[in-house]
C-alpha positions as a Markdown table, in Angstrom:
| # | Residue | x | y | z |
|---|---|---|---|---|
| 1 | Unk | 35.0 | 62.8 | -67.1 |
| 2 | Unk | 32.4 | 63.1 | -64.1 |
| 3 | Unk | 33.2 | 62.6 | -61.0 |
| 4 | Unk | 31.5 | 60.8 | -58.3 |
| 5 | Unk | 30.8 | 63.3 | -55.2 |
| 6 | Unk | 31.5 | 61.9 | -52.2 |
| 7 | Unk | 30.5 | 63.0 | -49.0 |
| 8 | Unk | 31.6 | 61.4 | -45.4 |
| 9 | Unk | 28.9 | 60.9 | -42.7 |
| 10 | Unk | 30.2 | 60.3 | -38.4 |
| 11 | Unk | 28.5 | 61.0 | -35.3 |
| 12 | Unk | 28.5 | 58.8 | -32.0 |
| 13 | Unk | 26.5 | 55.7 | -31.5 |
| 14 | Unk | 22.4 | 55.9 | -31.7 |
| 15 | Unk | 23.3 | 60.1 | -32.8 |
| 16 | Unk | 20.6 | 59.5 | -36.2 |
| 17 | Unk | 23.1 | 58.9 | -39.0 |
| 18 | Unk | 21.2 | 56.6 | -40.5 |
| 19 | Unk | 18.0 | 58.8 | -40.5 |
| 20 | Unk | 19.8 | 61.6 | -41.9 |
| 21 | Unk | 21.5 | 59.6 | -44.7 |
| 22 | Unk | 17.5 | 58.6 | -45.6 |
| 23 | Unk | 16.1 | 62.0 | -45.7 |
| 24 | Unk | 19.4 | 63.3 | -48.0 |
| 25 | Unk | 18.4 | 60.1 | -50.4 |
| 26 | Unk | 15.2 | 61.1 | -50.3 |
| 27 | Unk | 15.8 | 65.1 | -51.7 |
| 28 | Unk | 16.4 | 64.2 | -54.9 |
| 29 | Unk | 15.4 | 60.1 | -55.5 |
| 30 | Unk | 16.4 | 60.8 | -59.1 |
| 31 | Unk | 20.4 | 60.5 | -58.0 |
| 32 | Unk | 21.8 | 57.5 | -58.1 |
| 33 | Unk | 23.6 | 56.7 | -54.8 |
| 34 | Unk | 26.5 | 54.8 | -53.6 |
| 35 | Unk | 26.6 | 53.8 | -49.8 |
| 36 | Unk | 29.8 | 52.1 | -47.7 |
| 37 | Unk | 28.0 | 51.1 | -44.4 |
| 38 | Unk | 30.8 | 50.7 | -41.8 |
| 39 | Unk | 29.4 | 48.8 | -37.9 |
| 40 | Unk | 31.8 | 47.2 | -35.6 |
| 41 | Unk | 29.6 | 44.3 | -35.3 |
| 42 | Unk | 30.1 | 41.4 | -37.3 |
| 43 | Unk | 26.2 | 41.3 | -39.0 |
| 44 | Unk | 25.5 | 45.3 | -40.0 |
| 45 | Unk | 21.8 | 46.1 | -38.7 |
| 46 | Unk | 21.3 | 49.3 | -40.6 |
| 47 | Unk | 22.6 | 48.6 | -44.3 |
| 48 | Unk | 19.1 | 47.2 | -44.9 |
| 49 | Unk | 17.5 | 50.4 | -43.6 |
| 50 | Unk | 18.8 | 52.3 | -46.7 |
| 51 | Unk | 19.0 | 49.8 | -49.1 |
| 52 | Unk | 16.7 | 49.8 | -52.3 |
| 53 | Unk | 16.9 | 49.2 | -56.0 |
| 54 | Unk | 18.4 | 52.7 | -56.7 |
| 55 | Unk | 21.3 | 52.7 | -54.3 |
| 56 | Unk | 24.7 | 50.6 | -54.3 |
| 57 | Unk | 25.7 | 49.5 | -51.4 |
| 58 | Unk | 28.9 | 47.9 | -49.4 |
| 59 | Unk | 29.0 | 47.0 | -45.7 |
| 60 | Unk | 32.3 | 47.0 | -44.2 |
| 61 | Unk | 31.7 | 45.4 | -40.3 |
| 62 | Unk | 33.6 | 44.2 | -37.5 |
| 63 | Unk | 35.7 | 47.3 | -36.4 |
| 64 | Unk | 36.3 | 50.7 | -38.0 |
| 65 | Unk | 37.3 | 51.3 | -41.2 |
| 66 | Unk | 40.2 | 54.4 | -40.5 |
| 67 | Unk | 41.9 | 51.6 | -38.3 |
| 68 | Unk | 44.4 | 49.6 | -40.2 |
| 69 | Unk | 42.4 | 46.5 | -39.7 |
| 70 | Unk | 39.8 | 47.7 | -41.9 |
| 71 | Unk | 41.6 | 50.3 | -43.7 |
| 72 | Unk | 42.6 | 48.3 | -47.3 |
| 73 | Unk | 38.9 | 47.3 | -47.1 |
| 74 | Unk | 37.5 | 50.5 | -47.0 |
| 75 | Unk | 40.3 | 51.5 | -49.9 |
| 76 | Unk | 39.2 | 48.4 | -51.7 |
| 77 | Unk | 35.3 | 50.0 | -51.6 |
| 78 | Unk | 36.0 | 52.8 | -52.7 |
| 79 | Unk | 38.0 | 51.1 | -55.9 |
| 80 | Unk | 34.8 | 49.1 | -56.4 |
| 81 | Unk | 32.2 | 51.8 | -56.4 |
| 82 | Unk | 34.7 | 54.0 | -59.0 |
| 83 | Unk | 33.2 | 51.4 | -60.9 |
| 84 | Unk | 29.3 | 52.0 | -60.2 |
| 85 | Unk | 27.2 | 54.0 | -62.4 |
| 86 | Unk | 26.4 | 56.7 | -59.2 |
| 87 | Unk | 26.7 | 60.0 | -59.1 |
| 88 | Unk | 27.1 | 60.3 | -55.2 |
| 89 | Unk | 28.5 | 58.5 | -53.0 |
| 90 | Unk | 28.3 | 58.4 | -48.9 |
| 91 | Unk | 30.5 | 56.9 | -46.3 |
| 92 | Unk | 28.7 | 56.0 | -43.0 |
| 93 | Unk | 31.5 | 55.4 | -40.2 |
| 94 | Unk | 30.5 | 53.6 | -37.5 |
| 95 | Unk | 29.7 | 55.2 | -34.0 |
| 96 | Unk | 33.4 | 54.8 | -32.7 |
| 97 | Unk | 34.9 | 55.7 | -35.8 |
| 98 | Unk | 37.8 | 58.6 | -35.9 |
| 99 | Unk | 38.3 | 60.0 | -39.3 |
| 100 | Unk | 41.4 | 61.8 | -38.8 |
| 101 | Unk | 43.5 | 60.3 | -41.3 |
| 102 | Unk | 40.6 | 60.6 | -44.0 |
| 103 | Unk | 43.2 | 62.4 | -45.9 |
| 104 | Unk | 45.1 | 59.9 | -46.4 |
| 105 | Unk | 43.0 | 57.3 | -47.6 |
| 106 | Unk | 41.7 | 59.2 | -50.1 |
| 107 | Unk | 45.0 | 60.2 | -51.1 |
| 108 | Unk | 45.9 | 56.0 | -51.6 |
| 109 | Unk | 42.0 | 55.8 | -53.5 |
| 110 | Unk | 43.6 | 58.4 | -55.6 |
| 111 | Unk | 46.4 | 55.9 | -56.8 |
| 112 | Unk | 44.0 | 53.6 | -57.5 |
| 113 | Unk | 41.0 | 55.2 | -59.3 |
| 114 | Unk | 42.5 | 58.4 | -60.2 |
| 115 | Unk | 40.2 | 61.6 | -60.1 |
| 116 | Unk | 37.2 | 59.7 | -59.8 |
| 117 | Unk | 36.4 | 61.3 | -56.6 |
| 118 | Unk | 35.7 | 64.9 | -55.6 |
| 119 | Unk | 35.2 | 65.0 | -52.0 |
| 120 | Unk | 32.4 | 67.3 | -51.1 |
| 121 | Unk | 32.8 | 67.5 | -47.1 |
| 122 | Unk | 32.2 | 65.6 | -43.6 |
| 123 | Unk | 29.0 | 66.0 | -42.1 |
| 124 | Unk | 28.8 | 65.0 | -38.5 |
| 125 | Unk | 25.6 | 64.5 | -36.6 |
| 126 | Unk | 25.6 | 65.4 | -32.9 |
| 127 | Unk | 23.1 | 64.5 | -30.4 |
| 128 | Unk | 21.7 | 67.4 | -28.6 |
| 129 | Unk | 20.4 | 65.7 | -25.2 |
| 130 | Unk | 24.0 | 63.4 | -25.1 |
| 131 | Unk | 26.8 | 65.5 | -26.9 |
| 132 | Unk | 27.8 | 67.6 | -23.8 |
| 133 | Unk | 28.5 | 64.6 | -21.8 |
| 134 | Unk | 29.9 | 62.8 | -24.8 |
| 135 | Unk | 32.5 | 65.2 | -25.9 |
| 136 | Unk | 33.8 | 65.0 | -22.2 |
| 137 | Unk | 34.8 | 61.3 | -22.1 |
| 138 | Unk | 35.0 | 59.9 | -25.9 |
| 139 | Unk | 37.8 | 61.2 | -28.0 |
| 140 | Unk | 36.8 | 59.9 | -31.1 |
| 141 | Unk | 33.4 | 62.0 | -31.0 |
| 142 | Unk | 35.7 | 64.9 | -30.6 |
| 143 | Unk | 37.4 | 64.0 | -33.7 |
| 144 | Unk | 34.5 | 63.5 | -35.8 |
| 145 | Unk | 33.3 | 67.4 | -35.2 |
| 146 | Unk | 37.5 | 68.5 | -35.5 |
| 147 | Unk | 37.5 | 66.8 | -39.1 |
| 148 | Unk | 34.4 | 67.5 | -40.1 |
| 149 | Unk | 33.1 | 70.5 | -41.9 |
| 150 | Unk | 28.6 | 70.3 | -41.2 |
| 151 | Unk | 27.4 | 69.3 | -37.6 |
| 152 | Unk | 23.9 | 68.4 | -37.9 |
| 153 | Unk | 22.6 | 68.7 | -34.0 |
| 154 | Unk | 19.8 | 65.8 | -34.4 |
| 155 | Unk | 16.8 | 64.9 | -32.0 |
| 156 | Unk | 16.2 | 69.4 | -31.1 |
| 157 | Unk | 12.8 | 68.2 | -30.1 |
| 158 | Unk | 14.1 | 66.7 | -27.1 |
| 159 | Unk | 15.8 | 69.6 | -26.0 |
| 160 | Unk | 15.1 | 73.3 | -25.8 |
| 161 | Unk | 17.3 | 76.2 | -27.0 |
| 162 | Unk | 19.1 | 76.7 | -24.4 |
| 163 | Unk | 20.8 | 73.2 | -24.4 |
| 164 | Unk | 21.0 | 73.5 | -28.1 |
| 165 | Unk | 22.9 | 76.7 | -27.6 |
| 166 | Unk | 25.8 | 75.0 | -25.3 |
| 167 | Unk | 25.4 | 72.0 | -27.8 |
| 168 | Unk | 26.4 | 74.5 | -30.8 |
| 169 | Unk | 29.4 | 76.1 | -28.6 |
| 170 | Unk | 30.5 | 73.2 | -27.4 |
| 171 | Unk | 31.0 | 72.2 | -31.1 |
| 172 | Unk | 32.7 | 75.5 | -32.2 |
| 173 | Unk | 35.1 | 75.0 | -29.0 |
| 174 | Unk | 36.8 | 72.0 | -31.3 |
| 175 | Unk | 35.9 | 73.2 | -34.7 |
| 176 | Unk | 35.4 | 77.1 | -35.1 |
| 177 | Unk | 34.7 | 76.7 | -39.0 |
| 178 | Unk | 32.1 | 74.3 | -38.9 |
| 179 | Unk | 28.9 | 74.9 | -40.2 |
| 180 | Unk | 26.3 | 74.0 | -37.8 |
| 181 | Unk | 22.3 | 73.0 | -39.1 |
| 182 | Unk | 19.5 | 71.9 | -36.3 |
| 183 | Unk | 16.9 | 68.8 | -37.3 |
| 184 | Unk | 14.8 | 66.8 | -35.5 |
| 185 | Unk | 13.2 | 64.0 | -37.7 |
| 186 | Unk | 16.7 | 64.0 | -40.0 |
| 187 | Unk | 15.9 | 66.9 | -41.8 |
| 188 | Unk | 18.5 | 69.6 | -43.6 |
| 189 | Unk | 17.5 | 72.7 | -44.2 |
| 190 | Unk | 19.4 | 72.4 | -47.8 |
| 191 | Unk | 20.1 | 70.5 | -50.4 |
| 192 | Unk | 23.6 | 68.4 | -49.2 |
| 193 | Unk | 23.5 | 66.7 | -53.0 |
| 194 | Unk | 24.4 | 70.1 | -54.1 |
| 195 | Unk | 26.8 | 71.6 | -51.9 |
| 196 | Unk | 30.7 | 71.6 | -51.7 |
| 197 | Unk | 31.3 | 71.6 | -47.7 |
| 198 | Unk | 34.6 | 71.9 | -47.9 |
| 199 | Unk | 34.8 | 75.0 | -49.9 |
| 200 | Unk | 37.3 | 76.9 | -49.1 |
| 201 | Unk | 38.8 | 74.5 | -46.5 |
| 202 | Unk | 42.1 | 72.3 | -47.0 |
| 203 | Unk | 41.2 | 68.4 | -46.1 |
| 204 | Unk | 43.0 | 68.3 | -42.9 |
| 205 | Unk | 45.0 | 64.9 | -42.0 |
| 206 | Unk | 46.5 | 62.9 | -38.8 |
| 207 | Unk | 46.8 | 59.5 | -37.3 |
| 208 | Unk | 43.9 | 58.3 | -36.2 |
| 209 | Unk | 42.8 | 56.8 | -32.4 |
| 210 | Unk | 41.5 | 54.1 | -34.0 |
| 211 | Unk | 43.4 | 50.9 | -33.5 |
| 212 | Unk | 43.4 | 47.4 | -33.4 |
| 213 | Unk | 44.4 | 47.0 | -30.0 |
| 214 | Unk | 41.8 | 49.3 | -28.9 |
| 215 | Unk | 38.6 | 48.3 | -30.8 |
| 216 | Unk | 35.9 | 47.5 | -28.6 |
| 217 | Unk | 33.9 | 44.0 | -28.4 |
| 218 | Unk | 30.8 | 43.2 | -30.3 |
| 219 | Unk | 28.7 | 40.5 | -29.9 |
| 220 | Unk | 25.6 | 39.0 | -31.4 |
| 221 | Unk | 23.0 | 37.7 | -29.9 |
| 222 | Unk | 21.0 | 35.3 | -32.4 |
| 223 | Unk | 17.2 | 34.7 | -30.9 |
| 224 | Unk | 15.0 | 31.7 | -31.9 |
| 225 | Unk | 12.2 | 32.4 | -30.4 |
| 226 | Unk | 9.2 | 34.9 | -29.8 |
| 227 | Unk | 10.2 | 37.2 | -26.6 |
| 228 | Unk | 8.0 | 39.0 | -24.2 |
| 229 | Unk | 8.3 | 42.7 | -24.6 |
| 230 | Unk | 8.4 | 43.6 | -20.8 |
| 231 | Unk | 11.3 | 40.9 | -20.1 |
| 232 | Unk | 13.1 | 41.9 | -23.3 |
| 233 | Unk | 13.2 | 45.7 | -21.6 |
| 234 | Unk | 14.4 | 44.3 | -18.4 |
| 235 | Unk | 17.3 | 42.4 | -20.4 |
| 236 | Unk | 18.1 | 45.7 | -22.1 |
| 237 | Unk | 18.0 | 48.0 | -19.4 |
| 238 | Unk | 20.5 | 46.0 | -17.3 |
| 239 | Unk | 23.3 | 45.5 | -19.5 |
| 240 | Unk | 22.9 | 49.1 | -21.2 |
| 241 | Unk | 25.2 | 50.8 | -18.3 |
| 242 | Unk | 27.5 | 47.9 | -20.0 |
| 243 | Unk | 27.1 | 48.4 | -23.4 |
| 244 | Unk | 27.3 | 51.7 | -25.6 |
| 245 | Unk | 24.9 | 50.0 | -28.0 |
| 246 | Unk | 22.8 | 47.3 | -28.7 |
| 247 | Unk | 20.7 | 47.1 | -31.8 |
| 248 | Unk | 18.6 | 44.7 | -34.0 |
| 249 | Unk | 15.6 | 42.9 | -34.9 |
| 250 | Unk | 13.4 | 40.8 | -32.5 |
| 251 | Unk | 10.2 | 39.0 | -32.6 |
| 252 | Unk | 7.9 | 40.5 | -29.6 |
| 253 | Unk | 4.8 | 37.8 | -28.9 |
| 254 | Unk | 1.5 | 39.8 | -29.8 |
| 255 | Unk | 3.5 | 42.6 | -31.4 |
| 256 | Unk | 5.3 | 41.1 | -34.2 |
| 257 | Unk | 8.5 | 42.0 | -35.9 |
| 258 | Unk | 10.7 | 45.0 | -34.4 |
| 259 | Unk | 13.6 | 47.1 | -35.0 |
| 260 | Unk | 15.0 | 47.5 | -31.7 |
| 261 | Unk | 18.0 | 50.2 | -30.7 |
| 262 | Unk | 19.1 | 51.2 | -27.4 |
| 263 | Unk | 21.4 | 54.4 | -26.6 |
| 264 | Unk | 22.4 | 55.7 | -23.5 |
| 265 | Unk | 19.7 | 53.7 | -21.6 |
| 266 | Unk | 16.6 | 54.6 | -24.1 |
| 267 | Unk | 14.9 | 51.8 | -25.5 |
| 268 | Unk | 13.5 | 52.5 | -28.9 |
| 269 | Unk | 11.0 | 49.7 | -31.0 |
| 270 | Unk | 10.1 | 50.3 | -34.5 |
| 271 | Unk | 7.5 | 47.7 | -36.4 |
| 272 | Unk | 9.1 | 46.4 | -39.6 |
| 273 | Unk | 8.2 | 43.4 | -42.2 |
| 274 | Unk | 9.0 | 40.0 | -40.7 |
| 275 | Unk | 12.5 | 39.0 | -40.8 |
| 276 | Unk | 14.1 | 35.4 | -41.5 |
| 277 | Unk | 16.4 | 35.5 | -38.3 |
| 278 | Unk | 16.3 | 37.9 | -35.2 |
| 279 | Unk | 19.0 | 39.3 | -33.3 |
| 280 | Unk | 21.0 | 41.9 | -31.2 |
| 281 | Unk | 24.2 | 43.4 | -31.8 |
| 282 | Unk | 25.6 | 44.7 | -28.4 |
| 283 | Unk | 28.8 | 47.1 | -28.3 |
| 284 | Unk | 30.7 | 46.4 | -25.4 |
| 285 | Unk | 32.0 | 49.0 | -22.9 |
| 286 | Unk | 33.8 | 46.6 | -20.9 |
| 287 | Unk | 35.5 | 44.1 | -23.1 |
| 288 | Unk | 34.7 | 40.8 | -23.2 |
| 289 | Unk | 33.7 | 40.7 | -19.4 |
| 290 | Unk | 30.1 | 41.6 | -20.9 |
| 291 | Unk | 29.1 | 37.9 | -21.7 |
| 292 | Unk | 28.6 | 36.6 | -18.0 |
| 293 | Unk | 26.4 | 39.4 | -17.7 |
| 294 | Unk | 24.3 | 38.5 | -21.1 |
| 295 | Unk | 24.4 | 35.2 | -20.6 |
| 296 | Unk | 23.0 | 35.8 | -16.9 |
| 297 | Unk | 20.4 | 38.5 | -17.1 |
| 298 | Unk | 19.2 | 36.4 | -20.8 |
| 299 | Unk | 18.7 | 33.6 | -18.9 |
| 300 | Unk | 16.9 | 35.0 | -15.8 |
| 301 | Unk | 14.6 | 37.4 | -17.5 |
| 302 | Unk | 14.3 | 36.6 | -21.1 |
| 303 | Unk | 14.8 | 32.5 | -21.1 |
| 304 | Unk | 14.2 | 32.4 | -24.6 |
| 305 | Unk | 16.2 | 29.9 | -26.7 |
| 306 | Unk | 19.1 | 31.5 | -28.0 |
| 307 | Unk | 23.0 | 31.6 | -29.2 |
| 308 | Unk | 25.8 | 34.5 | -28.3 |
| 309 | Unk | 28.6 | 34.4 | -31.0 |
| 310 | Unk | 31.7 | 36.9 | -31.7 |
């Protein structure tokens, strides 16, 4: 019987998982590929980014799926794509996700599919300008290099080597066995579709920081109307210091359609095809105290018609 490789993907909010995933599906487009998309917020923004006609695809949203809350959902996805005709299949945690009891749901996937699985390794990608202050302050981004067995250190163009360097050390500090690879447009410098990361390795298990009681606010903010670039980026820059991401799709007037994604205070616009409703999903750092701050900086800057929702 032939199994279907599967292969975990983490890293921190706005760190390029979703552009490495691409580039991987790109190496060899003549795979067929499974994908379980997991996002905190209740609409998922990036499944659409990766989906075509070749790939399978399940989105899992609203919190993480190694927290209990979301746990026999992501056990129920992986029954479900036992069942796909793929030959690979990748799991894309969400920013805040800690994947230290991995072990263990793939040990309960076991009792449902069998041996369908052969788990081929965790890759993590790290970002180089943010990691070092990162690692100091978010414990789940430390777990995702500990339980992982490739760091990819994304965005090297926006650093030089020194910074890399500490980046790479930094790393080895939590994980000495990783194996550590450098892009900077989402780029491996090997084939990942034919490599067994965790050769060698035993799949390491323990509870993970995830929890329901800890799981961070999301909101999205559902737009109506055109919006004017330059008040959009005043909106965005104030409530980033509040927010540890907000992402989405807005209509700018005399620019059209955009992809919008903000991470540690960059603002980043990408034209895409028009899109039947625009909005922005914003990660709360500070709980649900976030919304008179939305609702007030919206209002004042933006004044565009729109709704917040859970």
């Amino acid at each position: 019987m032939k199994k279907i490789k599967l292969y975990l993907l983490t890293g921190f909010l706005g760190a390029g998982k979703t552009t490495v995933l691409k580039e991987i599906l790109k190496s060899d487009p003549n795979q067929k590929i499974g994908i379980i998309m997991n996002e905190f917020g209740k609409t998922g923004i990036d499944g659409g980014l990766v989906s075509d006609r070749s790939t399978e695809l399940i989105e899992i949203n609203r919190g993480s799926i190694f927290c209990d809350c979301l746990k026999l959902s992501f056990i129920e996805g992986l029954k479900d794509m036992a069942d796909k005709p793929i030959d690979h299949l990748f799991v894309e945690g969400s920013g805040l996700a800690d994947p230290s009891n991995i072990g263990e749901i793939l040990d309960a996937a076991q009792s449902l599919v069998g041996d369908t699985y052969d788990y081929r390794g965790s890759i993590c990608v790290v970002d180089a300008p943010h990691f070092m202050e990162q690692s100091e302050d978010i414990e789940a981004m430390n777990r995702q290099v500990r339980f992982s067995h490739l760091a990819v250190i994304s965005k090297t163009d926006l650093v030089g080597q020194k910074q890399i360097d500490l980046v790479s050390e930094r790393i080895r500090s939590f994980n000495s066995t990783i194996r550590i690879e450098e892009t900077d447009m989402g780029k491996i410098g090997f084939d990942v579709l034919k490599t067994d990361l965790t050769e060698g390795q035993e799949i390491q298990t323990m509870d993970t920081t995830n929890k329901k009681e800890n799981k961070p606010k999301t909101l999205t903010l559902n737009i109506f109307e055109t919006v004017n670039k330059s008040s959009l980026d005043t909106f965005l820059t104030e409530l980033s210091k509040d927010a540890y991401r907000m992402k989405g799709f807005v209509e700018l007037k005399d620019e059209g359609f955009m992809q919008v994604d903000v991470v540690n205070g960059r603002i980043d616009y990408k034209k895409i095809e028009a899109k039947k409703e625009t909005q922005i999903v914003i990660l709360s750092k500070i709980g649900p105290s976030i919304i008179k701050s939305i609702v007030g900086v919206w209002e004042s800057q933006v004044g565009a018609d729109y709704k917040l929702r859970n």
